[in-house]
N, CA, C and O atoms as a GROMACS GRO file, in nm:
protein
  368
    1UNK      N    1   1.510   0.600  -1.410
    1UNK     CA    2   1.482   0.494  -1.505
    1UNK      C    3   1.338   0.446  -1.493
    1UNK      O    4   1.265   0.416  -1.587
    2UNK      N    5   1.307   0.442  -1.364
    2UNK     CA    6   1.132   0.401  -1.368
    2UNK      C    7   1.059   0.490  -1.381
    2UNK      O    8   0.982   0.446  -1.466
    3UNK      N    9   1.018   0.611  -1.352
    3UNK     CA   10   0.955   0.696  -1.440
    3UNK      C   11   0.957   0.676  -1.606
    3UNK      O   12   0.856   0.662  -1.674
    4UNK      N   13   1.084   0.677  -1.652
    4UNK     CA   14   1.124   0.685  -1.769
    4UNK      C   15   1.003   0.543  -1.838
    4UNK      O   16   0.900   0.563  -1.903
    5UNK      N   17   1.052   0.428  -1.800
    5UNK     CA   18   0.954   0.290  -1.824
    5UNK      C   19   0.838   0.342  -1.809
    5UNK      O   20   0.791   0.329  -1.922
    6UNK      N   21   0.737   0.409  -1.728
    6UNK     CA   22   0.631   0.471  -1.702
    6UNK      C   23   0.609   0.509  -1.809
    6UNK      O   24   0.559   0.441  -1.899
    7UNK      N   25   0.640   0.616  -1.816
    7UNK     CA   26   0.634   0.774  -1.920
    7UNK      C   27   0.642   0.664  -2.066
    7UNK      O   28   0.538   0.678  -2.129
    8UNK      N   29   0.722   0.579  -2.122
    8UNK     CA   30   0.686   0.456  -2.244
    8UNK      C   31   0.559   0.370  -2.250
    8UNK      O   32   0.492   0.325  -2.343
    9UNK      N   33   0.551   0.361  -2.090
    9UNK     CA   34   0.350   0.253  -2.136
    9UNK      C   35   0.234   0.382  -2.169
    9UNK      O   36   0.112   0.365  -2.166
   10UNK      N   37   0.294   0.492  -2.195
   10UNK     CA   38   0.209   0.624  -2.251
   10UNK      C   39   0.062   0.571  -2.183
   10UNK      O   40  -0.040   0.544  -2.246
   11UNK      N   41   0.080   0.564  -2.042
   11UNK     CA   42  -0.021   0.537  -1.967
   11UNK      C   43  -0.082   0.683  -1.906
   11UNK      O   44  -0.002   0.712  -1.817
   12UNK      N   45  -0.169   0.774  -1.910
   12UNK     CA   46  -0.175   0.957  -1.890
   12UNK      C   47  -0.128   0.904  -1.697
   12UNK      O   48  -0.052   0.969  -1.626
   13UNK      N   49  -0.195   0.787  -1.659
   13UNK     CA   50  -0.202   0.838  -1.485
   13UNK      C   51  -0.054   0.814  -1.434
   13UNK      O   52   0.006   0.871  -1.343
   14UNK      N   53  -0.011   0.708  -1.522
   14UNK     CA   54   0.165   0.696  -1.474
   14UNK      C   55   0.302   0.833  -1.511
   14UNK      O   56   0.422   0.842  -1.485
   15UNK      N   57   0.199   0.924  -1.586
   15UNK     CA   58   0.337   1.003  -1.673
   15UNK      C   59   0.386   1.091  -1.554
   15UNK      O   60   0.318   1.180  -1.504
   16UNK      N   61   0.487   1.062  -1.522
   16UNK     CA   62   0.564   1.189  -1.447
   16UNK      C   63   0.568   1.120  -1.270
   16UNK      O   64   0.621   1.172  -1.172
   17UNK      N   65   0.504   1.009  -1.279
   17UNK     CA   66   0.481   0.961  -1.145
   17UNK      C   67   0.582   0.868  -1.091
   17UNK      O   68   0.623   0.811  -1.191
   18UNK      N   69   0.649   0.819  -0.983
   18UNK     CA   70   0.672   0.681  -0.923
   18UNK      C   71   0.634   0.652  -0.812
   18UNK      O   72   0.664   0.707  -0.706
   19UNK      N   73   0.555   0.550  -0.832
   19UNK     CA   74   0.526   0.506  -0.710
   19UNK      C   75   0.612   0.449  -0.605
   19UNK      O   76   0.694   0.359  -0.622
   20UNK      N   77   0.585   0.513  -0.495
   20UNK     CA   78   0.708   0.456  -0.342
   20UNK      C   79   0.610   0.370  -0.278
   20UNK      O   80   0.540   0.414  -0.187
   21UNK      N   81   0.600   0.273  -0.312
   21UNK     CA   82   0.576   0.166  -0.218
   21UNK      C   83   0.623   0.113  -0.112
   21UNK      O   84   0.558   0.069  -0.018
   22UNK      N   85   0.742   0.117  -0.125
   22UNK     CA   86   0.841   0.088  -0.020
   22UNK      C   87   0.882   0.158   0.109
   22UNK      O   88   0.892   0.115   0.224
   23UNK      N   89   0.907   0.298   0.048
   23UNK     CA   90   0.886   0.416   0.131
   23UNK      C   91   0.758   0.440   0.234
   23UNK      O   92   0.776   0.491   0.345
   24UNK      N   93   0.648   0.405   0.196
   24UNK     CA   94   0.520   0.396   0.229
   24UNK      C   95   0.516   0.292   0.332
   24UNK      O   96   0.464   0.318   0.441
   25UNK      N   97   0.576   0.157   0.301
   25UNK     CA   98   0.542   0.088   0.406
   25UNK      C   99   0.630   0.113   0.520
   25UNK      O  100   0.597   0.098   0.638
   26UNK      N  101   0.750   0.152   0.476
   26UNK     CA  102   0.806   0.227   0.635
   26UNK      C  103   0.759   0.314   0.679
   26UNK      O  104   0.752   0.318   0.802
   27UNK      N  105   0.716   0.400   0.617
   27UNK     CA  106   0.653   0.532   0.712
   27UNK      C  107   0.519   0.487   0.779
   27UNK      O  108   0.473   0.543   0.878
   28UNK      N  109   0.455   0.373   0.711
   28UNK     CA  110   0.342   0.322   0.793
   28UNK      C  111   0.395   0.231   0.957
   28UNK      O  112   0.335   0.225   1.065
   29UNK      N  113   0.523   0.171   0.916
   29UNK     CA  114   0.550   0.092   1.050
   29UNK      C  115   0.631   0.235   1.107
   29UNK      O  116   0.713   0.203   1.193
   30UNK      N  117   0.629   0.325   1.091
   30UNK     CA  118   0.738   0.392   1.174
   30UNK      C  119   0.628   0.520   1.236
   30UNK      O  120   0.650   0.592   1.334
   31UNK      N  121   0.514   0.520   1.151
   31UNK     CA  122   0.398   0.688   1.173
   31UNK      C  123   0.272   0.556   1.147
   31UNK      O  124   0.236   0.547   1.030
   32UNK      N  125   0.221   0.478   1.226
   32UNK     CA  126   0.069   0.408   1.185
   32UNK      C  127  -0.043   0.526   1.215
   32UNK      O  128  -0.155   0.482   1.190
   33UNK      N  129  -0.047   0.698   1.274
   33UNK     CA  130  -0.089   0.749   1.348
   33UNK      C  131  -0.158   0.814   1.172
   33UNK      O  132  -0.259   0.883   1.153
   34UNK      N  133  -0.065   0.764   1.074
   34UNK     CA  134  -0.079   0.878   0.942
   34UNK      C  135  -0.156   0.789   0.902
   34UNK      O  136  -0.225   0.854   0.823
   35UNK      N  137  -0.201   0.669   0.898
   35UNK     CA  138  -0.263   0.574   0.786
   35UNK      C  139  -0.421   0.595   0.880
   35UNK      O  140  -0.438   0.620   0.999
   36UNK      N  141  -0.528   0.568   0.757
   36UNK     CA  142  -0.680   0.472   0.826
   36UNK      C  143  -0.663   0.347   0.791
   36UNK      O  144  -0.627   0.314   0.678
   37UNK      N  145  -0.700   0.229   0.928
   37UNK     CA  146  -0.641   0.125   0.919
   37UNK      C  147  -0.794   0.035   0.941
   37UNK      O  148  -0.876   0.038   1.033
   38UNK      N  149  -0.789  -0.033   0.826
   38UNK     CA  150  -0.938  -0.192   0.864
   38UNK      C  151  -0.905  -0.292   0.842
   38UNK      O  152  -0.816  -0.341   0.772
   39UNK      N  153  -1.019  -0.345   0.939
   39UNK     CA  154  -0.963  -0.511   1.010
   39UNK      C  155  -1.002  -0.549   0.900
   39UNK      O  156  -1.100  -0.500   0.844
   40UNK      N  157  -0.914  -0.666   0.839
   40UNK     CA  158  -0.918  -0.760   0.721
   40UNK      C  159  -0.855  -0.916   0.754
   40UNK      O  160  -0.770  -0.953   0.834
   41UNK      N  161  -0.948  -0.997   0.642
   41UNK     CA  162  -0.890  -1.093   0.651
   41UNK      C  163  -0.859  -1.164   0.533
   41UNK      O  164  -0.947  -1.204   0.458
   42UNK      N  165  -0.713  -1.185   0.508
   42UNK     CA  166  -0.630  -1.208   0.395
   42UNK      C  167  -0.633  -1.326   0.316
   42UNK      O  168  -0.606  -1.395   0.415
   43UNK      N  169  -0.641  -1.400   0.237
   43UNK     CA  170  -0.706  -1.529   0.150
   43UNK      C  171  -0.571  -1.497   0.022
   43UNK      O  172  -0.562  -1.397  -0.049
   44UNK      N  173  -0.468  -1.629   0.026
   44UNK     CA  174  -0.335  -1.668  -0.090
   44UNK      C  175  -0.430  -1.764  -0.130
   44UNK      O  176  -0.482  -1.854  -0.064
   45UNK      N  177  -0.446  -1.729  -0.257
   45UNK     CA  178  -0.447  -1.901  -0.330
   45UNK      C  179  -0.313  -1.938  -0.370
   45UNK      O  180  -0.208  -1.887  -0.408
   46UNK      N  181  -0.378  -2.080  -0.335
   46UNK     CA  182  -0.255  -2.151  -0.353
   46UNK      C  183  -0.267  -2.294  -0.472
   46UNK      O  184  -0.232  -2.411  -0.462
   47UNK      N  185  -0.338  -2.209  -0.588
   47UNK     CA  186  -0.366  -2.328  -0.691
   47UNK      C  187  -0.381  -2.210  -0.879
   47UNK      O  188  -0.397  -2.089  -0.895
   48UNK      N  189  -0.371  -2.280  -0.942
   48UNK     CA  190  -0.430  -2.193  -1.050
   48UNK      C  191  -0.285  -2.200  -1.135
   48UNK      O  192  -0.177  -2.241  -1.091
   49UNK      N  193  -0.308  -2.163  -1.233
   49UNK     CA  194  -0.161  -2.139  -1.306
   49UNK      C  195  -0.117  -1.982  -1.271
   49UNK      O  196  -0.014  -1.952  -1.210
   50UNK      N  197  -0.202  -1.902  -1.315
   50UNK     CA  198  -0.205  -1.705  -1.341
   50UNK      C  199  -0.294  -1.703  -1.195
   50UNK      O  200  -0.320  -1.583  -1.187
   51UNK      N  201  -0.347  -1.757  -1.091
   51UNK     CA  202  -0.332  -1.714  -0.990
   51UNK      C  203  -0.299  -1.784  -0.883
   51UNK      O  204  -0.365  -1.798  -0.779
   52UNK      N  205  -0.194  -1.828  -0.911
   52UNK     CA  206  -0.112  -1.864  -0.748
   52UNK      C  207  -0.073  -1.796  -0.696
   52UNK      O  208   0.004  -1.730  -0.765
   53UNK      N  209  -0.079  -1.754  -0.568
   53UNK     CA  210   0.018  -1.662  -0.492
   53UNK      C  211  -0.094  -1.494  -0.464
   53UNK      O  212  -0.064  -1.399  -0.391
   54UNK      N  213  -0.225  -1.512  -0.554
   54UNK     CA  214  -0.279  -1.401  -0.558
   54UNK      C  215  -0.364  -1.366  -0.399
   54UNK      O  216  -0.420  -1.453  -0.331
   55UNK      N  217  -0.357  -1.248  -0.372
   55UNK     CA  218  -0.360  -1.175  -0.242
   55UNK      C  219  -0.526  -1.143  -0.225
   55UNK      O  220  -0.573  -1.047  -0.285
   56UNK      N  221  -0.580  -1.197  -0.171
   56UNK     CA  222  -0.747  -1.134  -0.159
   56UNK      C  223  -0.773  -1.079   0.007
   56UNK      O  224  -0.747  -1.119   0.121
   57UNK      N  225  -0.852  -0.945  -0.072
   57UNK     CA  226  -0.864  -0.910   0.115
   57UNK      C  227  -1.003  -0.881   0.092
   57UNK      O  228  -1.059  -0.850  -0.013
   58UNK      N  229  -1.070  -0.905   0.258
   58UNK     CA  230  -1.225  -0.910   0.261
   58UNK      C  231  -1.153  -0.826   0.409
   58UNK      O  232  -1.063  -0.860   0.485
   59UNK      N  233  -1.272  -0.665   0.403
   59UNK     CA  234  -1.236  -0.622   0.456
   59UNK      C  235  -1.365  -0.647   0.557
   59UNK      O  236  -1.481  -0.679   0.530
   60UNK      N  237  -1.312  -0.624   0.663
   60UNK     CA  238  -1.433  -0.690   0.777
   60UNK      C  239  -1.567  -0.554   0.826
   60UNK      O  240  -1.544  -0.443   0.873
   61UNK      N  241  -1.652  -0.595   0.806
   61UNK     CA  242  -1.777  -0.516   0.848
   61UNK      C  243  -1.826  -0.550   1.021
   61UNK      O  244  -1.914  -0.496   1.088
   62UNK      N  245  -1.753  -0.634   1.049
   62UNK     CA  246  -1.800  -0.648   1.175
   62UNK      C  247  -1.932  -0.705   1.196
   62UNK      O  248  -1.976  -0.719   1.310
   63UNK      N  249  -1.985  -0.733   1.111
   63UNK     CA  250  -2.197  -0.813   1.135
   63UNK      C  251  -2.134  -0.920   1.117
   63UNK      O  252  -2.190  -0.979   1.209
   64UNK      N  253  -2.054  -1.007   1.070
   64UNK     CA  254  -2.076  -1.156   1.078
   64UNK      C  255  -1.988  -1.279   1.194
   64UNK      O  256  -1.980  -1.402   1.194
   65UNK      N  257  -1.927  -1.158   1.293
   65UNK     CA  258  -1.848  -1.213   1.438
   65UNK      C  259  -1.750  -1.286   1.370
   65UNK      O  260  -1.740  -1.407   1.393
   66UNK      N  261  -1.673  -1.230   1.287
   66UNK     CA  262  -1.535  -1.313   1.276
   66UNK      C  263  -1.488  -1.206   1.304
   66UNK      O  264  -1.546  -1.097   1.302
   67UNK      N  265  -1.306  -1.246   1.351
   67UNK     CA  266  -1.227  -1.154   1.374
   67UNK      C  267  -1.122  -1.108   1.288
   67UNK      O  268  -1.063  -1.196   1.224
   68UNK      N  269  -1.083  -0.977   1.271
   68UNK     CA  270  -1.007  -0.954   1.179
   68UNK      C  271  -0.842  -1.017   1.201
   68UNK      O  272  -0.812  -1.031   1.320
   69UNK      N  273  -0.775  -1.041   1.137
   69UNK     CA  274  -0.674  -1.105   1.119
   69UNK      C  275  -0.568  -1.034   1.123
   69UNK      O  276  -0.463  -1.049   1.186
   70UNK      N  277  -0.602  -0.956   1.053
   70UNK     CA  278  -0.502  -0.821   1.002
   70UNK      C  279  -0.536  -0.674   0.988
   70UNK      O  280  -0.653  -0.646   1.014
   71UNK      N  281  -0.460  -0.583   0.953
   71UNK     CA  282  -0.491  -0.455   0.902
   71UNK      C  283  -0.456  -0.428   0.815
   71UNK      O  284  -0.348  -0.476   0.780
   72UNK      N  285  -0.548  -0.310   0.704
   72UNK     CA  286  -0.514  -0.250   0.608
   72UNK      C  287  -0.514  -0.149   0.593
   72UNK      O  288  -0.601  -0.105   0.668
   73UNK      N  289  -0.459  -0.050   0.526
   73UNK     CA  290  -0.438   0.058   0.522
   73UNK      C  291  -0.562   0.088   0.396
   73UNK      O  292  -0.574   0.029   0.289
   74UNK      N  293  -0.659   0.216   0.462
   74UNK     CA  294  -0.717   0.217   0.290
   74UNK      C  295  -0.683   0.380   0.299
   74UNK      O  296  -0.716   0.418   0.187
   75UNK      N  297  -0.640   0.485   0.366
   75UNK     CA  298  -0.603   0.600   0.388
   75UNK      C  299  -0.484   0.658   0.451
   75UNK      O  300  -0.446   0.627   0.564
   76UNK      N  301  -0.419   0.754   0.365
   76UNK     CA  302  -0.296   0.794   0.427
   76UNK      C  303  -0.293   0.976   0.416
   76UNK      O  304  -0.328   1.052   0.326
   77UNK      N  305  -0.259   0.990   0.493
   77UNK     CA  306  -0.228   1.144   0.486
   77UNK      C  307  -0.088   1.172   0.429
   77UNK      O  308   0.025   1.161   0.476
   78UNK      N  309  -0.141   1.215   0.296
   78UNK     CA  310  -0.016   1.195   0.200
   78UNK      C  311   0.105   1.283   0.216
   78UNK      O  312   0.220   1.239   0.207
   79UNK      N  313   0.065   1.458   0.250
   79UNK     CA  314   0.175   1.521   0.308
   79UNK      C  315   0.194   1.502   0.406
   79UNK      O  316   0.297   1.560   0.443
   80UNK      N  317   0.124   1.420   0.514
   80UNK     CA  318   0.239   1.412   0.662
   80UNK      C  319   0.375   1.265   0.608
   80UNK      O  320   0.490   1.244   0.645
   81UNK      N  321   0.287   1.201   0.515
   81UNK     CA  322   0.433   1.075   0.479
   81UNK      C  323   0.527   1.126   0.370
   81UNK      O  324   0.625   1.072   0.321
   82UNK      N  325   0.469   1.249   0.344
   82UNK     CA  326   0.555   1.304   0.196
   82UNK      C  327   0.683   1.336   0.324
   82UNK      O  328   0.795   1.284   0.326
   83UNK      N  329   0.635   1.424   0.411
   83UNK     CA  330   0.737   1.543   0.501
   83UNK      C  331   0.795   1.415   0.560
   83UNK      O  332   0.916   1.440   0.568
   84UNK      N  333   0.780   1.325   0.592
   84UNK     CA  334   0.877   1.204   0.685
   84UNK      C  335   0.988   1.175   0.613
   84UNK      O  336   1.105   1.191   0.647
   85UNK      N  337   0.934   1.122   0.493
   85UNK     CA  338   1.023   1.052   0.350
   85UNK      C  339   1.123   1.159   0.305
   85UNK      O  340   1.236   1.124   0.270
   86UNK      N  341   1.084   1.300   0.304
   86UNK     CA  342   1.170   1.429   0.269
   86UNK      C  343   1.284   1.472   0.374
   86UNK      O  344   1.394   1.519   0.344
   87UNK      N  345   1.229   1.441   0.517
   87UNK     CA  346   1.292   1.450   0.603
   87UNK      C  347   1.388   1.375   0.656
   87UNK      O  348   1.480   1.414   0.728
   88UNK      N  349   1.359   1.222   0.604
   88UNK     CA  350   1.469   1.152   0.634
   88UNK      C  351   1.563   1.135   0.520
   88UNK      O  352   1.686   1.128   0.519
   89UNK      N  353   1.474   1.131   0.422
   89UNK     CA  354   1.652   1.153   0.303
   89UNK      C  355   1.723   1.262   0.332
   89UNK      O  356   1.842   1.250   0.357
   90UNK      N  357   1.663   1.387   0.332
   90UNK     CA  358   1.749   1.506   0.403
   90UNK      C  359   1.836   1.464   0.489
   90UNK      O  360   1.948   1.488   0.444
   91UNK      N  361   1.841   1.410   0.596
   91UNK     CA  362   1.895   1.355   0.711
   91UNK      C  363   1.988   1.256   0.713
   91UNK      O  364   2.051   1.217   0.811
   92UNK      N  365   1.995   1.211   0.587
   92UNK     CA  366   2.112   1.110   0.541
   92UNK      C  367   2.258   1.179   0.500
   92UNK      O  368   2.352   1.108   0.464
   0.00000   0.00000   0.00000
């Protein structure tokens, strides 16, 4: 069905695609060895009508001595999380 919704916003980069987001973030807490990971630090606003709740990341360069807060993923090795995700539905 979500492909299908996709494949209707006759969007060319969505046709034929779904994105696993979900899938992704488990294989990141379960394989972090597959992701490239930078120190970031995360900013919610918490005002606005259309942006409350919106997510800002400043990813850290390290020149201005703050510390990163968090991590982000900006790289994944897409067939080692494809073969995890394949392997564990198999396995069900």
């Amino acid at each position: 069905a979500w492909i299908g919704y996709l494949d209707a916003q006759d969007r060319l980069e969505h046709r034929g695609t779904c994105p696993l987001h979900d899938p992704l973030a488990l294989v990141a807490a379960l394989r972090p060895d597959l992701f490239t990971w930078l120190g970031a630090r995360l900013t919610v606003s918490g005002s606005g009508t259309t942006q409350r709740g919106a997510v800002t990341v400043d990813v850290m360069s390290g020149s201005d001595g703050e510390t990163a807060r968090c991590c982000v993923a900006s790289a994944v090795d897409a067939a080692g999380a494809k073969r995890l995700v394949v392997w564990t539905i198999g396995a069900l």
